[in-house]
N, C-alpha and C positions, 0 to 999 in steps of 0.2 A: 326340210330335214337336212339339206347339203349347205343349208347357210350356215346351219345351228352348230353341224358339227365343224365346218370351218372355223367357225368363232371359237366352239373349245378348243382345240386344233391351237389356234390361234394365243389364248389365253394360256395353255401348256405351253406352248413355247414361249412365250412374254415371261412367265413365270421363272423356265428356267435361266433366264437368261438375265433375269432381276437378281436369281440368286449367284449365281456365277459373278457378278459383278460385283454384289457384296462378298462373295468372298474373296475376291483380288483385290479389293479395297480393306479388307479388314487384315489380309495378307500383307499388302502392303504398308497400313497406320500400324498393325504388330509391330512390322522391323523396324517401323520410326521411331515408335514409341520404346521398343527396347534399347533402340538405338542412342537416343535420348535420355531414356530413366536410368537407363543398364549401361551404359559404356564407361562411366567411371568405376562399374566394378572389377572392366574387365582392367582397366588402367590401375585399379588398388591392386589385382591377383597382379600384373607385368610389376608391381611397384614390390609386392612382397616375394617375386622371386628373384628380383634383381635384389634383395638384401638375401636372402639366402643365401645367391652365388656370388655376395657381397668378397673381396682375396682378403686374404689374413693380411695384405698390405696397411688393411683402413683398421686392420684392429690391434696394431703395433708400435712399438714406442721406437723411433730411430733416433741416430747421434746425429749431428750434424754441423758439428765442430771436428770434421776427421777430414784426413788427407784426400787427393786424389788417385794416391800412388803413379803419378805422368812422371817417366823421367825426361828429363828435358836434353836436347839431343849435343850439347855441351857438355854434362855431365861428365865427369871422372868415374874411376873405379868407386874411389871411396864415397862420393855424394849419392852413386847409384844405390851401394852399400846401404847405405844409411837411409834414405826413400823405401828399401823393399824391407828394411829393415822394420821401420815405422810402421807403412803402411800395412805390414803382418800384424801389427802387434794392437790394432786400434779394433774397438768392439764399432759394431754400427745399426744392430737394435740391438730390444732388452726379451730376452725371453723372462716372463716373472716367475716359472715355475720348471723346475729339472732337478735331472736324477744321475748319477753317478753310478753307470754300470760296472760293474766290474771293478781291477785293481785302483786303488788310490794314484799310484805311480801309472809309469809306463805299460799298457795294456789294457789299462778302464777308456771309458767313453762319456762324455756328458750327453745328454737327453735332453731334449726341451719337453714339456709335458705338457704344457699351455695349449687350449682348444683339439685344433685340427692337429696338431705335432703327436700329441700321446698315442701312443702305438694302440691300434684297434683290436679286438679280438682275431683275426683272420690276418693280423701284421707280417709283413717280410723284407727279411736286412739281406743285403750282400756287402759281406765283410771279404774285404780281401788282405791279407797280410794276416796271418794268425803268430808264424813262430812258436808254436808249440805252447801261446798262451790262449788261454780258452775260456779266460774270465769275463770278458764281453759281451761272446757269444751265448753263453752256458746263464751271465744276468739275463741277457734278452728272452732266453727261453724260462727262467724262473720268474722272473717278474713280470711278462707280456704273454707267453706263448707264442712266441713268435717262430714263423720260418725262416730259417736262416739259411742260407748258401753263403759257404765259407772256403775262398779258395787260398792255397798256398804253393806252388813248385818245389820250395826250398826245401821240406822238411824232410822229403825221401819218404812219403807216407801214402799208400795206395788210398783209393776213392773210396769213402765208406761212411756208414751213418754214425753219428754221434748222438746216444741215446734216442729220445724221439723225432725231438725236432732241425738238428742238423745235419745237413747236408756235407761232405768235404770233397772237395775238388782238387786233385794233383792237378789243377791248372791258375795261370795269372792271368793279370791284366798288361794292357799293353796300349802302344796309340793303333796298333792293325793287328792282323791275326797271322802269325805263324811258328813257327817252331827255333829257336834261339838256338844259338853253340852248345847251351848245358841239355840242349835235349826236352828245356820246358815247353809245353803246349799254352802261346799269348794267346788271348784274345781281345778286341776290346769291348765295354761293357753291352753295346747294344746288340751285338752279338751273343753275347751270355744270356738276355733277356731274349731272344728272338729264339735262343735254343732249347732255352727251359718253358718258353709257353708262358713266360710272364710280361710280355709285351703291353697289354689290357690290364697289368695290375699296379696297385702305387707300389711304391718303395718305401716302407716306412720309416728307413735308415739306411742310406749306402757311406759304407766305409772304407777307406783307401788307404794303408798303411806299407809302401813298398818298397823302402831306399833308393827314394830317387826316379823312379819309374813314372811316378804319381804324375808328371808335368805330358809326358806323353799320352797318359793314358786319360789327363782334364781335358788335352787339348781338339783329343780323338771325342770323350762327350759332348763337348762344346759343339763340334761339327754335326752333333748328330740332335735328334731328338726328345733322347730318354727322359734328362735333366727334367722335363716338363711332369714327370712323371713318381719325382722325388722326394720327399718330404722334407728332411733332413739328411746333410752332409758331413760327413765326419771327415778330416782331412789333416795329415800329418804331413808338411811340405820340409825338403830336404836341397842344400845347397851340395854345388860339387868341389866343397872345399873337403869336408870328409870323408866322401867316396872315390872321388877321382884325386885325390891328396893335389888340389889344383887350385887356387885363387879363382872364385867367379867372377867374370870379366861383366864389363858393362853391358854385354849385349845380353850376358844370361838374367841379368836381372830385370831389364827389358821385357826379355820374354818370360820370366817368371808373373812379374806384376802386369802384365798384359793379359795373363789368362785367369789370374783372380780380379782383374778391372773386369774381364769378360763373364766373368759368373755370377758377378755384381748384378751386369744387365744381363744376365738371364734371370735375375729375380733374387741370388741368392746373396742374403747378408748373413755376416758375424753376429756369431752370437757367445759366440766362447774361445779362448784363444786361451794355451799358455808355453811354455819353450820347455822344449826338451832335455834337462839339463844331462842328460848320459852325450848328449852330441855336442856339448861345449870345446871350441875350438880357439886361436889366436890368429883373427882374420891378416893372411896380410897384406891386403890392403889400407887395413886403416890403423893397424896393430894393438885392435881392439877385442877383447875377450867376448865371444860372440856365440852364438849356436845354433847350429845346421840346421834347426829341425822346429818350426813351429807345430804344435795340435790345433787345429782348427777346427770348429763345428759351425755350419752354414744353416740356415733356415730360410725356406722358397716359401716366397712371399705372397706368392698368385697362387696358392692353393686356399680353395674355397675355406671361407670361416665356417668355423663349428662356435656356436655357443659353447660356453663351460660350464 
């Protein structure tokens, strides 16, 4: 009787120990075999969300017959002149599809509308520079719904909503944050988004229209991070021949074309450009009929493509 039941004893454990074996081995030919049949699937899902997060860089048309805007350090007043001068005035992709918010003249905005650029349901611009014009602002909310934060110092206008979706701020931009001679409250932009809680959201349009300010307050985004978070730029650049009634010497243009060579490599190109004809002035450096103020609109290139 103590043999018999050794034996079963015996064959119970044999038993389990057969199946244990088979399942670490069927465990293991699984993972091979998935490993095997099944890794190119996982390598098509890596392959289809790498074109997802494919940048609007690969699904755009660039110039590549344009300047580099370098002034060479030879250079005169007037050659410098003439370099920032071009180098404003040159497209360098194509957006194929935009809209024209706002006034015809000075105070409308062009839009790029192509894929990822078209303002989303949930969109928000920061316009700065208004001037008591509200055609921009007032398109983005009829035709988008869009939020907008809209600031100004000049206009002598307390903080308050405009109709639904704007915001207005008795404050500017600036390259740092503080309070100026006339009493305005600067700040610079990554500051305005760290104030309002919109750190984590895109920007489906920022706008910069501020006589002259604008170069301080590129130079202050550039140092920081926002830019990556931008969609479209709107940008009205201004020389200190009309504000400061002063000839721009070679080093301002310098450093004007250095900070649009720098937004370049941050991704963002031309996409629309045209001169301001209310700032037509007689340069005189070159004693050429010229004008203070280009309209720029920039489009960031490393933001993920959207099919259309």
């Amino acid at each position: 009787m103590w043999s018999l039941y050794k034996l079963r004893r015996f064959k119970s454990l044999a038993i389990a120990l057969a199946l244990a074996s088979a399942l670490l081995y069927l465990t293991t030919y699984n993972q091979q075999f998935i490993i095997k049949n099944f890794g190119y699937l996982a390598e098509s899902l890596r392959g289809v969300t790498e074109v997802r997060m494919a940048t609007m860089r690969q699904n755009l048309s660039f110039f590549t017959n344009i300047s580099t805007g370098v002034i060479p350090p030879e250079a005169d007043a007037k050659a410098a002149e003439e370099i920032y001068h071009r180098y404003g005035s040159e497209l360098q992709v194509i957006c194929p599809e935009s809209k024209r918010l706002g006034n015809k003249e000075d105070g409308g905005w062009d839009v790029c509308l192509y894929s990822a650029y078209k303002p989303h349901k949930e969109c928000l611009v920061y316009s700065f520079g208004i001037n008591n014009d509200w055609s921009f602002d007032d398109g983005v909310v009829s035709t988008y719904n869009c939020t907008v934060r809209a600031f100004d110092p000049s206009m002598n206008a307390t903080d308050h909503r405009r109709g639904s979706n704007i915001w207005f701020y008795n404050q500017g931009i600036s390259g740092s944050d503080f309070v100026n001679d006339r009493g305005w409250q600067l700040r610079t932009l990554e500051s305005y988004v760290r104030l309002f809680n919109d750190s984590e959201k895109m920007i489906d349009y920022l706008k910069i229209d501020v006589e002259y300010s604008e170069w301080s307050s590129l130079e202050a985004i550039l140092n920081s991070t926002v830019l990556s978070r931008v969609k479209q730029f709107g940008l009205e650049t201004h020389t200190r021949d009309m504000f400061q009634k002063a000839p721009s010497s070679v080093a301002d243009f310098v450093y004007y074309t250095g900070l649009l060579r720098r937004l370049q490599d941050a991704g963002f190109y031309r996409w629309y450009w045209h001169f301001n004809h209310f700032g037509n002035f007689v340069s005189k450096n070159s004693n050429r009929k010229l004008t203070c103020c280009f309209e720029m609109v920039f489009l960031n290139v490393n933001i993920p493509y959207v099919a259309s």
